[in-house]
N, C-alpha and C positions, 0 to 999 in steps of 0.2 A: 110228333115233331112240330105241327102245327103250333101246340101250344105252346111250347118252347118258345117258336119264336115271336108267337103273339106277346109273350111277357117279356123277354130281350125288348121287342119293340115299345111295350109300353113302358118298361120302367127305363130304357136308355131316353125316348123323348120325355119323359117326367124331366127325368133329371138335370139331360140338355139343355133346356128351351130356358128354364130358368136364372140358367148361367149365362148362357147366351145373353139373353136380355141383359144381363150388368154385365158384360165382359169387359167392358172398357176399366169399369168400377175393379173389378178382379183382379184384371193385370196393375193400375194405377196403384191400388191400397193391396198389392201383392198377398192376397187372400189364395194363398197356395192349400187349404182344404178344398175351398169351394173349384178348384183347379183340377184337382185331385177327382171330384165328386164327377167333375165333367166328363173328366178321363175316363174314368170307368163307364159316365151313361153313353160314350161315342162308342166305346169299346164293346157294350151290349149290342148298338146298333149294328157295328161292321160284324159280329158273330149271327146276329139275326138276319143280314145279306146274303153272308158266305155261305149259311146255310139253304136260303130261297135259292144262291147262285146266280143275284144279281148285282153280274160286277162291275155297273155301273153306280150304284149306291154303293157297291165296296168303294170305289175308286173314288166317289167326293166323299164319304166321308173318310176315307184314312186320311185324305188331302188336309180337309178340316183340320185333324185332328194333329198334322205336321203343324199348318199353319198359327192355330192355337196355341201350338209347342212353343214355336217362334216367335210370336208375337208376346210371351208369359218372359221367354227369356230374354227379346230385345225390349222389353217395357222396362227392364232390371236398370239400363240404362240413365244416368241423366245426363238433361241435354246442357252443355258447356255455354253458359253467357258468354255471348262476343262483347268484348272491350268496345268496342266502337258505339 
């Protein structure tokens, strides 16, 4: 069980940390793989939590990984020039 979730842990933070770093860049140039890619490495981590049963890492990262949600589909937006 251990190893399990040593490898959830390492290849979810592989994957995260990377995106993380350009997320501005992700959501901006709507780079919906590298989105995708994110998705599943937060989604290793909170399986790698629930298993430890630490549901204080459950709890920031699902948070995360709403806010990422939100952030991917309010970025979709552009912002209206004011006339003025």
């Amino acid at each position: 069980m251990k190893l399990i979730q040593a490898v959830l842990l390492g290849g979810g933070y592989a994957t995260t940390i990377p995106v993380i770093a350009r997320f501005r860049r992700v959501v901006h140039e709507r780079r919906w793989r590298w989105l995708a890619v994110h998705h599943l490495g937060v989604a290793a981590l909170i399986a790698a939590f629930v298993q430890r049963g630490s549901r204080p890492a459950v709890a920031v990262n699902s948070a995360w990984l709403i806010i990422a949600s939100c952030w991917w589909i309010l970025g979709s937006r552009r912002r209206v020039e004011s006339p003025v």
